[in-house]
N, C-alpha and C positions, 0 to 999 in steps of 0.2 A: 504494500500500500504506500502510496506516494507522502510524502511530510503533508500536501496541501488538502486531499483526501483524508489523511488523519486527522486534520482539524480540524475540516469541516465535520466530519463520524464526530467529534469530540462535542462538539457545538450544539449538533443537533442530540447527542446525549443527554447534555446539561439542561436545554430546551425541556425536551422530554420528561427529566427528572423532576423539573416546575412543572407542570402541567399534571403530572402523576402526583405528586404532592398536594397538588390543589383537589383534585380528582379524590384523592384519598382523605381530604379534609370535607370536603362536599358528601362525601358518601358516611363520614362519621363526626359530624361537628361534636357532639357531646366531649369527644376526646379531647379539645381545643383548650388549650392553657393560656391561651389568650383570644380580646375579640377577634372573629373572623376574619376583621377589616385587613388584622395586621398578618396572621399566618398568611391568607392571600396575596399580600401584597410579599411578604417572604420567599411564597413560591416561585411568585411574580420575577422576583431578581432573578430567576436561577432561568426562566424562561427567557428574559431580556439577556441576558449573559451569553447564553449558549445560541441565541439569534445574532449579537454583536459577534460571538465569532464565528459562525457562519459566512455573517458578513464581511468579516476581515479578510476570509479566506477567498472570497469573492471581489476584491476590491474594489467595494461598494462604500465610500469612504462617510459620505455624507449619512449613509444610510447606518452604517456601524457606528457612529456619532452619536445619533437621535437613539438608536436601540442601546446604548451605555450611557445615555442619561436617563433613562427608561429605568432602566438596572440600578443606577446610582437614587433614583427616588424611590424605587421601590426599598433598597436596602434601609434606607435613612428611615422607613417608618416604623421598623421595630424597635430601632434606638429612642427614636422622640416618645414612644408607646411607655417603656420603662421609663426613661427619664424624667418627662414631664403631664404625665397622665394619671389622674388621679387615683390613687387605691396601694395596698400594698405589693411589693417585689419582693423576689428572693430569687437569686440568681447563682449557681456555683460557679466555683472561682478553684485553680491547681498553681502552686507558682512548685515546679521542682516533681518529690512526692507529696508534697502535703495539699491537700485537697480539703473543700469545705462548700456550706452556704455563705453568700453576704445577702444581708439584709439592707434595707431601705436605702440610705445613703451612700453606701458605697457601689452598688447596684446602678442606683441614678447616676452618681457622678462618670460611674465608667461608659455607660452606655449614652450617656448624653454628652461627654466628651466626643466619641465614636459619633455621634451622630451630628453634633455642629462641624465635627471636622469633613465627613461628607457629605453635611448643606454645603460647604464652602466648596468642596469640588463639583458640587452640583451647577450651586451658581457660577461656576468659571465655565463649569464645560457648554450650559447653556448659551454662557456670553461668547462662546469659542464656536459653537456652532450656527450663532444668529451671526459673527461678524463674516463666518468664512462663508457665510449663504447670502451676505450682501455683496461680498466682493467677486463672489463668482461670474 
């Protein structure tokens, strides 16, 4: 199989794997550890992901552009969900072997760091994609 073949198989794996995710949450929501909104929108990256690289394999530039801000807003909303959405967290956490829960604030703070840090890649790659679509 070709490196450009393998990526594209890669791509459309990843795709797939969102899509199956979502399929699997649709067919048993009761399992869901969080609202809907947000596992969807989780599966959601993994489906934008594996279309951006489809598309890369493709050199489909503008197109792989749009579907990894896709990706990058769908990621960013399980972080803002923990970080700044009201109710309790508890999130596990490994640094080494020692493994554990964190509760409330350190839960928020990690996850909403992670998550202003890709609003901000969000908004650049927006602003990178609307300037290369004017000057085209």
């Amino acid at each position: 199989m070709t490196e450009q073949r393998h990526h594209t198989f890669f791509g459309w794996f990843v795709a797939l794997m969102g899509l199956f995710v979502a399929a699997m949450v649709y067919a048993h929501p009761e399992r869901a550890e969080a609202p809907l909104w947000v596992v969807y929108a989780s599966s959601g990256a993994f489906l934008f992901a594996g279309l951006a690289i489809v598309a890369s394999s493709s050199a489909h530039s503008k197109l792989q552009a749009w579907l990894a801000i896709g990706c990058m807003a769908t990621m960013v909303v399980p972080g803002m969900w923990i970080a700044f959405w009201p109710g309790p967290r508890v999130c596990g956490m490994s640094v080494g072997f020692a493994s554990g829960a964190a509760h409330g604030g350190a839960c928020r703070v990690a996850f909403g760091s992670g998550a202003v840090i890709v609003g901000a890649m969000l908004v650049w790659a927006v602003k990178r994609a609307l300037g290369s679509a004017s000057t085209a």
